[in-house]
KEGUFI-790691 format. One line per 3 residues: their letters; for each residue y, x, z negated of C-alpha. Coordinates in steps of 0.2 Angstrom, whole numbers, plus 5000, padded with zeros to 4 digits. Layout:
a	Y,X,Z  ...
***
This chain:
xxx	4696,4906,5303  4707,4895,5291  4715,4905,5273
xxx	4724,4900,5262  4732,4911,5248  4738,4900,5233
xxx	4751,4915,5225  4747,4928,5215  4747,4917,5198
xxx	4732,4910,5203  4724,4924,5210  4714,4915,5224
xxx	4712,4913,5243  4700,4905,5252  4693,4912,5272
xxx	4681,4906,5281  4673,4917,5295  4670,4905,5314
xxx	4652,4904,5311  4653,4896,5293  4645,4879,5294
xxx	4649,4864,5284  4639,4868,5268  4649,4885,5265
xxx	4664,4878,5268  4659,4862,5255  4654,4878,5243
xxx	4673,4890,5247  4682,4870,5245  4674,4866,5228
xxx	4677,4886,5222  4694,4885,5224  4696,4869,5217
xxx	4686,4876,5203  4700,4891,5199  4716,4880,5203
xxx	4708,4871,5189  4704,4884,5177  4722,4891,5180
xxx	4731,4874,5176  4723,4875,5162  4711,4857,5164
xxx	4697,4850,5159  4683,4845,5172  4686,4826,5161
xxx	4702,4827,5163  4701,4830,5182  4688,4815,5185
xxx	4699,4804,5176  4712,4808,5188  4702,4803,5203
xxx	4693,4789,5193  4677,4800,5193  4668,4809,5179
xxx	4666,4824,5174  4651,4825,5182  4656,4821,5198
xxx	4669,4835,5198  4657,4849,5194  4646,4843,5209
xxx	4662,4843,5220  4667,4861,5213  4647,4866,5215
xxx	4650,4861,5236  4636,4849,5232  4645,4832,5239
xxx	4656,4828,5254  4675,4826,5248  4686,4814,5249
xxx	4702,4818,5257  4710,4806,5243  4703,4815,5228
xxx	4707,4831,5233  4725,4827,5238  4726,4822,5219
xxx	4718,4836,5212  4729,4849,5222  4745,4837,5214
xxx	4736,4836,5197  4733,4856,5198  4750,4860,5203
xxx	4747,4865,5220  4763,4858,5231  4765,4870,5242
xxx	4763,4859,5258  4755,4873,5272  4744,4878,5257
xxx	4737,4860,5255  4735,4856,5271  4726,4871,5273
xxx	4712,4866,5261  4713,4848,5265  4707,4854,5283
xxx	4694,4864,5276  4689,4849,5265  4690,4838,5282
xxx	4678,4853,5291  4668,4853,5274  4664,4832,5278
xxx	4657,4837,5296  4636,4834,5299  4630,4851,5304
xxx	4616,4851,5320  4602,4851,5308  4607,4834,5302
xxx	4601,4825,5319  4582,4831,5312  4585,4822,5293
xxx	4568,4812,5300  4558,4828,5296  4570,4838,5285
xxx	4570,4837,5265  4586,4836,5259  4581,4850,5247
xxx	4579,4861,5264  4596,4854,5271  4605,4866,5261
xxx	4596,4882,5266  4597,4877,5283  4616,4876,5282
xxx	4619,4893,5272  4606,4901,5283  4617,4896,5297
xxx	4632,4906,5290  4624,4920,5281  4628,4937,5287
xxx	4616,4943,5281  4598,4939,5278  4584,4949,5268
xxx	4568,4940,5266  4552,4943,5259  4537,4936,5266
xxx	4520,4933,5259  4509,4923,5271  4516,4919,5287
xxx	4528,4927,5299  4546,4922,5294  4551,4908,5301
xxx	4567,4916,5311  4554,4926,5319  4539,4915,5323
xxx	4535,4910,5341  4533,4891,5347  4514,4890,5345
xxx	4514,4900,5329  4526,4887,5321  4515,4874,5328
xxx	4501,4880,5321  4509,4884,5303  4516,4866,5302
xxx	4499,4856,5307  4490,4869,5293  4503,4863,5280
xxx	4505,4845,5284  4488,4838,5292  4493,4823,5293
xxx	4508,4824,5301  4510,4815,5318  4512,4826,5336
xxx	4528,4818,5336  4534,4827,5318  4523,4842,5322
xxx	4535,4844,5338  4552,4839,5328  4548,4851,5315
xxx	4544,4866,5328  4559,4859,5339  4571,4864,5322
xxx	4565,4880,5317  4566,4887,5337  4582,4878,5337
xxx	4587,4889,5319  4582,4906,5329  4596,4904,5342
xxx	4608,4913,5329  4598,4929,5329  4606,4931,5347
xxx	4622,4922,5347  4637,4931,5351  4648,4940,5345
xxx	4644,4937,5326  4624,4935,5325  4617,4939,5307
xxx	4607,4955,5302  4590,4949,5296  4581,4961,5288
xxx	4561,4957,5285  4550,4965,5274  4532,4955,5277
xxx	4515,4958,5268  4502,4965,5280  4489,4952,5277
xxx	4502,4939,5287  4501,4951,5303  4481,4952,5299
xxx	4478,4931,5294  4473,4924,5313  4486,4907,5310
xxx	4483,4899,5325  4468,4908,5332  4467,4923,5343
xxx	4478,4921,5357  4492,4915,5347  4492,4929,5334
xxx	4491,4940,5350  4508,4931,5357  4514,4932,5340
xxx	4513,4950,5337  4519,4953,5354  4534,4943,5350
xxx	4537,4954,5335  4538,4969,5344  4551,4962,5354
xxx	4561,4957,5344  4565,4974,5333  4571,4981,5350
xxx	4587,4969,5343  4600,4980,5334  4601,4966,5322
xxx	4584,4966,5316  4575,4976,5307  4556,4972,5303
xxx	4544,4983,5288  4527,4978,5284  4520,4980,5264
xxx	4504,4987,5269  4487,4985,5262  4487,5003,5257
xxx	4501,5001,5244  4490,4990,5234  4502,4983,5220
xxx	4520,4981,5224  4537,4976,5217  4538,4958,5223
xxx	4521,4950,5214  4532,4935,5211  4530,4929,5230
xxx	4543,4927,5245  4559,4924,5243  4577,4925,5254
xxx	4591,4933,5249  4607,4927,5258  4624,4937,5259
xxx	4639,4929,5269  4655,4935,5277  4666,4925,5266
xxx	4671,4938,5249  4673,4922,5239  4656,4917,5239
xxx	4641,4926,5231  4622,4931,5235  4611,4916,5233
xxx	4592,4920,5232  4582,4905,5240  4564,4904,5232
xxx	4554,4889,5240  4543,4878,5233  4529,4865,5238
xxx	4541,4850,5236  4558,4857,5231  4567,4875,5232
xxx	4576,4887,5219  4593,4892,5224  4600,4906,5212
xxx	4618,4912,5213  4620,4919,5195  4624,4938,5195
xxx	4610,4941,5185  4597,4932,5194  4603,4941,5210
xxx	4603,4957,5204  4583,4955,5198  4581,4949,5215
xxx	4591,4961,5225  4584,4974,5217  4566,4970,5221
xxx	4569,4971,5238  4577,4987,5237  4560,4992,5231
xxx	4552,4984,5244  4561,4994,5258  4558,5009,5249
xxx	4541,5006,5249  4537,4996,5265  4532,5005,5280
xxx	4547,5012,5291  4553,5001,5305  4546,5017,5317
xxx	4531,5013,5306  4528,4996,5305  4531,4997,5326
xxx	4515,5008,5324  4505,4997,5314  4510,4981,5326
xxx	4503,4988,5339  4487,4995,5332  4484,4977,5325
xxx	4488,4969,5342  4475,4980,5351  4462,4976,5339
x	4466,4956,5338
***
């Protein structure tokens, strides 16, 4: 864990829980940046020029969406008034941490670099609340399963890339059982995903199966939107909503796309997410319930 308090004129602090992953700590770096700034009173412009950048350049580095420059930010902690010298080299350590490739980076042959970015928050969320249309989440699918959902959605991918692809997303579910801090996911997924054969018979058979198994883990919990319901809350489609250990950072609501992905963070945007999923729990079958259904599916699959 690395903090670092900046004195009560500023207001701010910056802690990062062990399992943050590089992008988190890019996005806590660029957010205290962001209110040394505001509190010394200076323009993004006049930040840039101080680093020989433009203004530009130092919303993306507030926003945690480049890799830092131990340089730049050494200036801007000068330029912001920050000479405390444990205080700096606290964030210049974070910013050095922020630089480092996360695992998923060694896959960049078959990951989008839209996709890199939920990969790395996923990584450190502590909290993950999805909502999934037409396929098993991801966290949750078995081997074949994911193998089957990837040659469906890319047909003329190579086995090769098939096997990459499947490689990262088991790979990604390790942290559902890491210890001591694994994430709570919490799924809420449409009954006709459970009933759609994706892979044929026996793999829909292992897939279920594997669901059942894995809500016996305390830090999954799994509801089903049954057919019954008809019309439900979240007719805009899936979506994720992440929630992380560090206080400094906000929710961010991840909607994919065919070739790119949304990712929301402003309260508002939240809030009309987070409270559609509320909904959706209220509504969904209980976890005792959904246990019920899984296996009246599985005997009749």
């Amino acid at each position: 864990m690395c903090t670092l308090a900046t004195g009560p004129s500023r207001e701010a602090s910056v802690t990062t829980s062990p399992s943050s992953g590089p992008t988190v700590r890019r996005i806590v770096v660029g957010s205290q940046l962001r209110r040394l700034r505001e509190a010394s009173g200076i323009s993004r412009e006049a930040a840039g020029f101080q680093i020989r950048a433009s203004e530009s350049k130092i919303s993306r580095l507030e926003l945690g969406r480049v890799s830092f420059k131990e340089r730049d930010i050494a200036d801007l902690l000068t330029l912001y008034g920050l000479t405390d010298e444990t205080e700096r080299e606290a964030l210049l350590t974070l910013a050095r941490e922020a630089n480092r490739q996360g695992w998923w980076h060694t896959y960049d042959d078959v990951l989008p670099t839209w996709f890199q970015t939920y990969v790395g928050l996923e990584e450190a969320a502590g909290l993950i609340r999805s909502y999934e249309v037409q396929f098993v989440p991801g966290l949750l699918q078995t081997e074949d399963y994911a193998r089957a959902v990837t040659v469906t959605g890319r047909p003329k991918a190579t086995g090769e890339e098939v096997e990459r692809r499947v490689k990262l997303r088991m790979t990604r579910q390790l942290m559902l059982t890491r210890r001591p801090h694994p994430p709570t996911l919490w799924a809420v997924v449409d009954e006709a995903a459970l009933r759609r054969p994706t892979g044929g018979r026996k793999v829909m058979r292992a897939q279920l199966q594997r669901l059942l198994e894995l809500t016996e883990l305390p830090n999954i919990t799994l509801q089903v939107m049954p057919f019954r319901l008809g019309g439900h809350a979240a007719d805009g489609g899936s979506f994720t909503i992440l929630r992380f250990p560090e206080q400094d950072l906000p929710d961010i609501v991840y909607v994919e796309q065919l070739v790119s992905a949304l990712y929301l963070d402003k309260r508002e945007q939240v809030d009309a997410y987070t409270q559609v999923m509320d909904r959706l729990t209220v509504d969904g079958l209980t976890p005792e319930g959904t246990h019920e259904l899984l296996t009246k599916i599985l005997t009749q699959t």
